[in-house]
N, C-alpha and C positions, 0 to 999 in steps of 0.2 A: 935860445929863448928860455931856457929849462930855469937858469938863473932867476927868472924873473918873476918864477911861480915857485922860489922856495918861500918857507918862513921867516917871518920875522920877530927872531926873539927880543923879546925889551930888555930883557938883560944881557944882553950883550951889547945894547946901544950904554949901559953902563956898567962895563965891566969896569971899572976906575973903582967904585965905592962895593962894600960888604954888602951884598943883598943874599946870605946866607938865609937868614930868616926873615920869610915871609911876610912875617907880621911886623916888619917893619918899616911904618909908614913913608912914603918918598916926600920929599922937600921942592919945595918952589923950585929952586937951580936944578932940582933934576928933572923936575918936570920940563921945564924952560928947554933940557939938554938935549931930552927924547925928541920934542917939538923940532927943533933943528934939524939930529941927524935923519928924522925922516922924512923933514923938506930934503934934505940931502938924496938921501935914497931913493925919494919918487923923480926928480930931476934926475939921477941916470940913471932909472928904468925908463922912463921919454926919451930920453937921446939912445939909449940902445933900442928902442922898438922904433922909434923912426929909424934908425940904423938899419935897421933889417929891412923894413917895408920897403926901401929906397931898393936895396941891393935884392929884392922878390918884384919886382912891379912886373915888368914882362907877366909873372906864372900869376899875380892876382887878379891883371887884365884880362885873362885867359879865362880867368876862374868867372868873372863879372860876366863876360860875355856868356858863356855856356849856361850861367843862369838865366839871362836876360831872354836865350832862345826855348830853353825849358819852361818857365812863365810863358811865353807869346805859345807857345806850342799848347799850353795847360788850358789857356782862353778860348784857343780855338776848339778843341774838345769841349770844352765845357756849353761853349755857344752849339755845336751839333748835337751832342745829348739836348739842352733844352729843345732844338725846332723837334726833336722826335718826337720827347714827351709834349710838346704839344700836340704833334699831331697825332697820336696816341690820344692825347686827352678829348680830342675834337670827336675822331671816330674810330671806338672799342673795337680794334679787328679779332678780336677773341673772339666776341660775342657770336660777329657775325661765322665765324666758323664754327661754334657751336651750333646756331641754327641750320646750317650748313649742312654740318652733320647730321641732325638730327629729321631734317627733309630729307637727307637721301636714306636715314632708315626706315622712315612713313613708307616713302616708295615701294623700297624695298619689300616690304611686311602686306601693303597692300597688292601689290604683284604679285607675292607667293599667296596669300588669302585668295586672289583673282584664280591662280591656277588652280589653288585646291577645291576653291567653289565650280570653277569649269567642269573639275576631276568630278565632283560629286553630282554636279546638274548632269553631267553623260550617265553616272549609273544612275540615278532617279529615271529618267530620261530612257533610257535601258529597262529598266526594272518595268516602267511603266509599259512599254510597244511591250515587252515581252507578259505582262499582264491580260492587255486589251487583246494579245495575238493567244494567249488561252482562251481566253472566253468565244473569240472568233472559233478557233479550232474546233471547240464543244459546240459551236450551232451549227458548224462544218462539216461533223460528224469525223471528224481525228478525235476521238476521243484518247489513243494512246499516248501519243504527241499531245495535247492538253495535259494529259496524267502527268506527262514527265517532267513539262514546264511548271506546274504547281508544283510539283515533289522539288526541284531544284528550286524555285522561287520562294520554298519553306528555306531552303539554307542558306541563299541567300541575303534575305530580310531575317536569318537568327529568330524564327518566331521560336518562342518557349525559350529564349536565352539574351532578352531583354536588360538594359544596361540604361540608368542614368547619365542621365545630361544627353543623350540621343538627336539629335534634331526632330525635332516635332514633325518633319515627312516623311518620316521612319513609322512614324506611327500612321500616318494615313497609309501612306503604304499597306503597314501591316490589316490594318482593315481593310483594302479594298483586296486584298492577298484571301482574308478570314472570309468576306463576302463572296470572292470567285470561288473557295473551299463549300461552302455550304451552298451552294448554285449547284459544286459539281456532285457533293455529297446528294444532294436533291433530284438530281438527274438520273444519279445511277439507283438512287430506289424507285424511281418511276421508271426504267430501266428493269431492274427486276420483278416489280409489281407484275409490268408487259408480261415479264419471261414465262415467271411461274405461277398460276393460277388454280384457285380449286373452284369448281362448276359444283355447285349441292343439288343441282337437280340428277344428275349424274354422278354425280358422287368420284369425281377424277379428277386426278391432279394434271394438268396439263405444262408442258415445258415449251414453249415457243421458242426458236431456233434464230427469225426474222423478228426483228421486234423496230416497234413506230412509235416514239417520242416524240412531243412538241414538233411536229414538223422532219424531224429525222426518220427517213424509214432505210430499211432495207441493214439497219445494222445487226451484224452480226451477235450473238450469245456470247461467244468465246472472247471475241475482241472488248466487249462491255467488261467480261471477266479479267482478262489481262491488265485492262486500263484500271479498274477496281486495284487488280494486284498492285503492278505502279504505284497508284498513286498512295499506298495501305489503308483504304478502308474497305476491304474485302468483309472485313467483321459485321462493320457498320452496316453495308449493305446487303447482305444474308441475312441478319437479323431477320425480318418477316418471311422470307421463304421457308426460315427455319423452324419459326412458329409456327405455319403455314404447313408445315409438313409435320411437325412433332403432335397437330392437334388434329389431323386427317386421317392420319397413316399411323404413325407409331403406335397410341394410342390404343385405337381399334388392334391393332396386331399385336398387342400385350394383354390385350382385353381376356381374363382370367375367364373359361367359361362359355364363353359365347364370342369366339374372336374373330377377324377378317379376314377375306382370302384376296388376292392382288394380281392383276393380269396386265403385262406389260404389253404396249403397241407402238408402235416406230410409223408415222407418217415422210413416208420419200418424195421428193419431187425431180422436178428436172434437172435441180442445182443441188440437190443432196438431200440430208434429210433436214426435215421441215420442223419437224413437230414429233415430241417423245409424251404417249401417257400412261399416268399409271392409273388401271382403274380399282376402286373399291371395293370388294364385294363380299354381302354376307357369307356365314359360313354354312355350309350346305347341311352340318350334320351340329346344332350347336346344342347336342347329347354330348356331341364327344368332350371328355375333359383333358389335356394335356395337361401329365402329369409332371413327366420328364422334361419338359420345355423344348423339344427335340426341336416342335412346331413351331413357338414364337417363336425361337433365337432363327431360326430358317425366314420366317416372316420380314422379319426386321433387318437381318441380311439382307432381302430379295429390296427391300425399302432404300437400304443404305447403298446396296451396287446400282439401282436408277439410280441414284442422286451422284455416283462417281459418275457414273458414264454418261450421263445427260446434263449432270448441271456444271460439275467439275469438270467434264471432258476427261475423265481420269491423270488428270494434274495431282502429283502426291500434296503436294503443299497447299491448293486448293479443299482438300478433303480433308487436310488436317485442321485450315480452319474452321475448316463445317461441323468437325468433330469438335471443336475446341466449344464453338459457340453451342450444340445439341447434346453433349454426351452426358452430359452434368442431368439435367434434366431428362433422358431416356435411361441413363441409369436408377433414379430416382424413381420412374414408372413403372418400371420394370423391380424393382425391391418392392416397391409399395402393392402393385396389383400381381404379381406373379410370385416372388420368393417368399416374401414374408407369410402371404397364405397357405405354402405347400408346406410350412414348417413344422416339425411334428409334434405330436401334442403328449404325445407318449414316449417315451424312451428308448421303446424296442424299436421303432419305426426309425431311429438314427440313421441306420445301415440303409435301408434303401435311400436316406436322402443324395448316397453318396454319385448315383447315377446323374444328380440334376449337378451335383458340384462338377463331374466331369462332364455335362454338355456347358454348364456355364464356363468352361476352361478355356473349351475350344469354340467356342462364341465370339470371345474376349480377344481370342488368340486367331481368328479370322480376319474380324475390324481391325486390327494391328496391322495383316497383313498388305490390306486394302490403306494404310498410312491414317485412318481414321481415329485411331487410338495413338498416343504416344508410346514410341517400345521404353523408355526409358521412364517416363513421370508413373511414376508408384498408384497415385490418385487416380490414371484411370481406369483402375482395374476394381474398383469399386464391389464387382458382382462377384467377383472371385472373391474376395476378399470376405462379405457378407456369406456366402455360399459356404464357405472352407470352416466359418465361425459359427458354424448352425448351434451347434452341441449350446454354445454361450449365450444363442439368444432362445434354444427352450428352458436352457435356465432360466434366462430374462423372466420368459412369460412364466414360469414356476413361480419366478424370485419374484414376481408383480401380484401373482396371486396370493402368494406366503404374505406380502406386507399388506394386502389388503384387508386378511383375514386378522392379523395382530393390531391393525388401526381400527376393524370394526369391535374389538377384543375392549380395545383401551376409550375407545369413544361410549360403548355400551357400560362399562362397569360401573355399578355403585360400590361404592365405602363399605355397606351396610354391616354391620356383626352378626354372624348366624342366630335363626333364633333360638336352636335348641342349643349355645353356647354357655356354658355357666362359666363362672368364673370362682365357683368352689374349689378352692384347692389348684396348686400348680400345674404348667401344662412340662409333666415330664414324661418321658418316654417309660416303656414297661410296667405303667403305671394304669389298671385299668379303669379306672376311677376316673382320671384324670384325661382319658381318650375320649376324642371324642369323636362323634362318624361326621361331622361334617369336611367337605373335603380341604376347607378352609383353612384346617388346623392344621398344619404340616410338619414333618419331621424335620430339624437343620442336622445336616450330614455329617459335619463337625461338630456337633453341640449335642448334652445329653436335654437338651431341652426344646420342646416345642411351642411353634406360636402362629399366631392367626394371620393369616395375608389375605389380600382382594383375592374376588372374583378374576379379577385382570392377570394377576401372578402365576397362580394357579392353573389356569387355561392357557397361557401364552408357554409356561415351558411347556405345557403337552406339546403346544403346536410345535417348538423348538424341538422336541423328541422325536417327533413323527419328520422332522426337514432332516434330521441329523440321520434317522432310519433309511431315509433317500439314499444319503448321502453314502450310504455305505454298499449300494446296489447300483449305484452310477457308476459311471466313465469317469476320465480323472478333469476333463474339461469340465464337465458338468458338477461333479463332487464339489467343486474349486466354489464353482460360482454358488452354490446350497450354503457352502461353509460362509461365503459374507452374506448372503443371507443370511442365517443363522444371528453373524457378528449384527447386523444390521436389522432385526427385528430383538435384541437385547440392549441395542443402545439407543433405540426410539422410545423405547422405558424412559432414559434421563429426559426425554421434554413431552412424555404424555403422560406421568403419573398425576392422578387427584392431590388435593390442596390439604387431605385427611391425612392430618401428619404422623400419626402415631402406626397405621396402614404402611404409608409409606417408607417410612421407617422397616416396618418387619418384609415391606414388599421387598427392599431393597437386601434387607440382610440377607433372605429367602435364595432371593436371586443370585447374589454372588457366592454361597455356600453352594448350590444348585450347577454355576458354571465350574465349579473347582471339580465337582464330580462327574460333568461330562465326560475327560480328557479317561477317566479310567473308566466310562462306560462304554464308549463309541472307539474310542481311537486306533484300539487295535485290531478292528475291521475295517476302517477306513482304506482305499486305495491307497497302495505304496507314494504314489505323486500327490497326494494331499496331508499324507502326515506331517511334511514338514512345515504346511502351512495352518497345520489345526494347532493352534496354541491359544488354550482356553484362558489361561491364568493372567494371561495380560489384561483380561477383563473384569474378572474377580475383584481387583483390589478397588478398581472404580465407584461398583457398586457398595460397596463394605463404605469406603471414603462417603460418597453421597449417603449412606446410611446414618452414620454419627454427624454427618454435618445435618442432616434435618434433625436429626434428636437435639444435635447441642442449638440449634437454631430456636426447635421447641422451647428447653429448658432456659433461652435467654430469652424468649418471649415472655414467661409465666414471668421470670425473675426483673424484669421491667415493667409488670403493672403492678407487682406487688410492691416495689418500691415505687411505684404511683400510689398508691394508696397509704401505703405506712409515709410519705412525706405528706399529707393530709393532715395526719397527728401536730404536725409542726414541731417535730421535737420533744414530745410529750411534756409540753410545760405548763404550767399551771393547773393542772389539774383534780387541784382543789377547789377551782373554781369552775361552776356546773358543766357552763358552756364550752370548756376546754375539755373536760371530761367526757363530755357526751362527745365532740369530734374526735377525740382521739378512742375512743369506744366504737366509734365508727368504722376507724381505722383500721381497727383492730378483727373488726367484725368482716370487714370487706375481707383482710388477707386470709382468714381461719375461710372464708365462700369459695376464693382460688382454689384455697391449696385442697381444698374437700373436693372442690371440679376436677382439680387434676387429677385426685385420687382415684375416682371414680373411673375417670379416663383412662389411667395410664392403666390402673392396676390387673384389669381384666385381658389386656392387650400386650403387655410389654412382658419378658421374659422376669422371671422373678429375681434375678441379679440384674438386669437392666433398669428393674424398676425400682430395685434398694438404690442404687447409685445414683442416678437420677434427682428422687425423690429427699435424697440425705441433701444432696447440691442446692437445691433449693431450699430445703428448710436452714441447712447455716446459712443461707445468704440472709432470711426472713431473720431469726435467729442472733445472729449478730448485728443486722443494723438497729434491731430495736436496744439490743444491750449498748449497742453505743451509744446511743442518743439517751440513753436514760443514765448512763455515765457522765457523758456531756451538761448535764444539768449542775449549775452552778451553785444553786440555793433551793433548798426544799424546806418548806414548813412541814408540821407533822402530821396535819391529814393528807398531804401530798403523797408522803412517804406510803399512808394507809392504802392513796388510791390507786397508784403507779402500782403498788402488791396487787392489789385487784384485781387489776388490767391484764398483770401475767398470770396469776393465778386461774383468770377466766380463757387468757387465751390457750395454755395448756389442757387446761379441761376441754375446750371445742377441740383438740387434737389428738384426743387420746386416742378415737380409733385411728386417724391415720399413723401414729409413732406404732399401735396394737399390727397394722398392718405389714409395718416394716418389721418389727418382730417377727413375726409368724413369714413370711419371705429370708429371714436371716438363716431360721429353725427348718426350714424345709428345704434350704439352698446349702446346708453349709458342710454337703460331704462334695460337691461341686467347687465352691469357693474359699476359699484359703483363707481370706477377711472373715467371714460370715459368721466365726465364733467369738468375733469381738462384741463388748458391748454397743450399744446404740449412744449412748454417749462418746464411745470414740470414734464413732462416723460420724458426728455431730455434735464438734466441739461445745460451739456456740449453747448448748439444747445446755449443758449441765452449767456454763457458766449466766446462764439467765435465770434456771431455779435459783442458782445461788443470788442472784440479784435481789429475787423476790424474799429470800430468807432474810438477806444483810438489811433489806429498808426500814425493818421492825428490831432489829438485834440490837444491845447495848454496845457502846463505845470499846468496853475492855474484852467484851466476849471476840467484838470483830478483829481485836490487837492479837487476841489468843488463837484465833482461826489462822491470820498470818503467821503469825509464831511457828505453826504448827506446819504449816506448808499447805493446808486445804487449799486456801484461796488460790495459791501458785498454781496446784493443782488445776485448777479451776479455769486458768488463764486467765487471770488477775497479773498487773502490774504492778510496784510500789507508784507508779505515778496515778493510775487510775485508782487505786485506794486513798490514796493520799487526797485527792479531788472530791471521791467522794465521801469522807469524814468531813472533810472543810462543807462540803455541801450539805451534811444533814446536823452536825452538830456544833454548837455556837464556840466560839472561842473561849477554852479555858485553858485552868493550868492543867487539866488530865487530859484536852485534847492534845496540847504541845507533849504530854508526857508521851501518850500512844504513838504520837507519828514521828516521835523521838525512836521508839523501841521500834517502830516498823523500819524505821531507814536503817538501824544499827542492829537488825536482829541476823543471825548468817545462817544460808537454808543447804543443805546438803543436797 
């Protein structure tokens, strides 16, 4: 068959004629020739493919059948897949297996929820009988077996260890758990109430052995006490026995003076003993005074061994909490009525205190033994501890007295300036002229100069002198405690000096020149163990510090009203005009009243080189802001110019005694001060260049060219720009002003 499926080329149906080139059209007869030979050609491709098929028919019948059963065989599957999917489409058996599933995990889930609710309803269920079977037991009178079902009924219910999302019968629970708790708590104080009693017509503490409750009789002490143990509120229910006994017994038997004597008695019966008392009783001789304490501490023993053996039954751990709940409070009565009053009041009396330190030792160290003290807790040795530290607390009461005498010191003082103080002349040493007897006037240690302090100064280092004289005949405990003393009546200075600033000032100078000289009058008598805590000089610099910060405080007070009042002037402008002139005349007049107030003040009070410097501070501040402002003026007519001269002229004249005063402080200061031989214009710039103001307002145009030229004005602390300002401001535009401020800008000064 292969023949049948080859190609058919057209040119070879006419290989007769030249079909070389393609493009060379075919003619009818050869068209006509193709047409034939491939009628020819398909006629024996039909008789050779019926050829074949005749000589295959067997293998294509073969072939027909094996199809025919593969189609019937295809229908038939195809007809069983559809009845599936239909019955599939009728009824989803997915579906129902999922619901299927999903009920037997409800089941499931609710089964285990069933057991776990069972599991939980037995212990609810449990918890409860074992609840109701407490509270039966306490009206039973099992109180121990009650104690223990509460104490494990605490662990069980987690009380104090409470957790969200809980089931809400957790919490009843826990409530009706807290309500059998304070039933039992309740029971066992009317339980001890029974036990332990004090009788005031007798005056006895009585211990009941048998004790009758609500209907419970015949319970024993001890067992009440164990169940207490159990269940831990031992504390809780001691509490009144303890106060009960710390306000009957102890009390009286610390009683300083006049204290109680204590007689024990044991009632026995048939079944043992019944009843323990202790009775009360005055003291037979209360002349006598226990000094030594030999007495209370035996007292309060004979107190504390009833209460092991009657009330504790001498159980160690029972007595420790008795001790835990009392000790705090019988140590406290015991300091406050018995140690702190035998404390001595004198220094030489230390030595015998040391007899009450060694019974207070063995007091301490009894109760210990007795398990009523703790041997390890530091705190409760309290009495030892207070005892051993006596030396520190008669310093105390020294060191209470010392500051009370320096607070009446500083609360009492006036300011006042002595009256027979003059103010002639400086205050210098070796100077007898100059001395004066008040004791006011004091010598500074460091300085060859003297100056006036408070009353308060004055008095207080005496008393500082007379603590420090202690201090060198004391013990080195007691020296120690004199010495912050000392430190602590010098720095109660910094918050009770008076508001008299100028006072304060020399209080404070006084004061720290004063402690620099302690350290080489005291120190090398002081006790060896205090020298190396006496270090004066740490406190020197403080007071010297608070010394110039009130001075410069002062001087920035004065120097802020006074530029309150020279900004009054408004710039001294127009002052050719009345109303301007008369305010800034005001001005003028207000700051010359200051500066005369301060004079007055400072000069009689402040050291004469404190009071040149000072005094110079303020006048350039006054000083230059008037020059500025009178610079600062833009345009001046020419009486302007006359009255602005005026104004300086007059305010220098109201000044002359204060600048006469700093003179004469320079002249009497200046083998002292190393400045002191300058002029008063070089401590106050400002002072020469505001004369010079007052000359330049009236001077001609070429003279003022020639003063620059010359270097005065430079001098003077004048600028080219403030000259320049103020030519344009007093004289009108010409060609000889352009000519001068030509020669000022282009003149060169050496």
């Amino acid at each position: 068959m292969d023949p049948l499926f080859d190609r058919i080329n057209v040119r070879d149906l006419l290989s007769g004629h030249d079909l070389s080139d393609p493009s060379t059209p075919l003619s009818t007869p050869d068209l006509r020739l193709i047409i034939s030979r491939l009628e020819s050609h398909s006629l024996h491709i039909k008789s050779k493919v019926r050829s074949y098929l005749l000589s295959h028919r067997e293998d294509f019948a073969s072939l027909f059948s094996q199809c025919s059963d593969a189609v019937f065989k295809t229908n038939e599957i195809s007809d069983n897949v559809s009845g599936i999917l239909s019955l599939i489409s009728d009824r989803p058996i997915d579906v129902e297996i999922r619901k299927l599933v999903d009920e037997i995990g409800r089941t499931t889930k609710e089964a285990r929820e069933k057991r776990e609710m069972l599991g939980l309803l037995k212990i609810i269920v449990g918890i409860c009988e074992r609840l109701e079977g407490a509270r039966s037991a306490f009206s039973d009178g099992l109180l121990r077996f009650a104690a223990e079902e509460v104490k494990e009924l605490k662990k069980a219910l987690r009380i104090g260890d409470e957790e969200e999302g809980e089931p809400i019968v957790y919490g009843l629970l826990r409530k009706q758990w807290a309500d059998l708790f304070d039933e039992m708590q309740d029971l066992f104080s009317k339980f001890m109430e029974n036990a332990v009693r004090f009788e005031q017509d007798s005056r006895t503490i009585r211990v009941k052995y048998k004790l009758c409750v609500d209907k419970m009789d015949g319970i024993e002490l001890h067992t009440v006490m164990e169940a207490m143990d159990v269940a831990g509120i031992l504390d809780y229910s001691l509490a009144k026995a303890a106060d009960l006994i710390i306000k009957h017994a102890i009390t009286p038997a610390v009683s300083y003076g006049s204290p109680a004597m204590f007689a024990e008695d044991v009632n026995q019966g048939s079944e043992g003993i019944s009843e323990a008392v202790l009775k009360i009783l005055p003291s037979q001789d209360c002349k006598i005074v226990d000094v030594d304490g030999d007495a209370i501490y035996a007292r309060v023993i004979q107190v504390i061994k009833f209460i092991f053996k009657h009330i504790c039954f001498e159980n160690g751990s029972w007595i420790r909490s008795f001790g835990r709940l009392t000790w705090p409070r019988i140590s406290d009565i015991i300091i406050s009525k018995f140690l702190s009053k035998v404390v001595p009041e004198d220094a030489s009396k230390l030595v015998d205190f040391q007899k009450i330190v060694k019974c207070t030792s063995e007091f301490e160290f009894s109760l210990k033994e007795m398990m009523f003290l703790s041997a390890s807790d530091g705190k409760d040795y309290s009495l030892s501890s207070f005892s051993e530290n006596v030396e520190v607390h008669f310093a105390f009461r020294k060191k209470t007295e010392v500051l009370g005498k320096a607070r009446y010191l500083l609360l009492q003082c006036d300011f006042s300036v002595p009256q027979d103080y003059t103010s002639k002349g400086p205050l210098l040493k070796n100077d007898g002229m100059a001395i004066n007897s008040s004791n006011q006037v004091v010598d500074l240690i460091f300085s060859s100069e003297r100056c006036v302090v408070s009353k308060a100064a004055s008095q207080l280092m005496e008393l500082v002198h007379q603590t420090l004289q202690d201090v060198c005949l004391s013990s080195a405990i007691v020296a120690l405690e004199f010495f912050h003393v000392r430190r602590n009546i010098l720095e109660r200075q910094l918050d009770g000096i008076n508001q008299v600033a100028i006072l304060m000032y020399n209080d404070c100078l006084f004061l720290s020149q004063e402690i620099l000289g302690l350290a080489f009058e005291y120190r090398t008598d002081f006790p060896d163990s205090i020298k190396e805590h006496a270090v004066f000089a740490d406190m020197a610099p403080r007071f010297h510090l608070m010394a110039e910060e009130i001075l410069q405080r002062q001087i920035q007070i004065v120097i802020f009203n006074l530029r309150e009042v020279i900004d009054g002037a408004d710039g001294f402008q127009n002052t050719h005009q009345m109303q301007q002139f008369e305010s800034a005349k005001f001005s003028i007049d207000q700051a010359v009243f200051i500066l005369e107030k301060v004079h007055i003040i400072w000069e009689p009070l402040l050291r004469p080189s404190t009071y040149k410097r000072s005094m110079c501070m303020v006048l350039e501040s006054v000083f230059s802001r008037i020059t500025k402002d009178i610079l600062l003026l833009d345009d001046l007519a020419a009486e302007e110019t006359l009255q602005l001269q005026r104004l300086i002229h007059m305010m220098l004249d109201n000044l002359s005694s204060l600048l006469k005063s700093l003179i004469s402080a320079f002249d009497s200061n200046e083998k002292s001060e190393e400045d002191t031989s300058r002029p008063i214009d070089d401590l106050i710039p400002s002072l020469r260049k505001i004369r010079k103001v007052g000359e330049l307002l009236d001077m001609p145009l070429k003279s003022i060219t020639s003063a620059w030229e010359s270097g005065e004005l430079m001098s003077c602390g004048f600028t080219i720009l403030e000259l320049k300002d103020f030519i344009r401001a007093i004289f009108a535009d010409s060609t000889l002003r352009k000519e001068c401020i030509w020669r000022i800008e282009n003149v060169s000064l050496y």
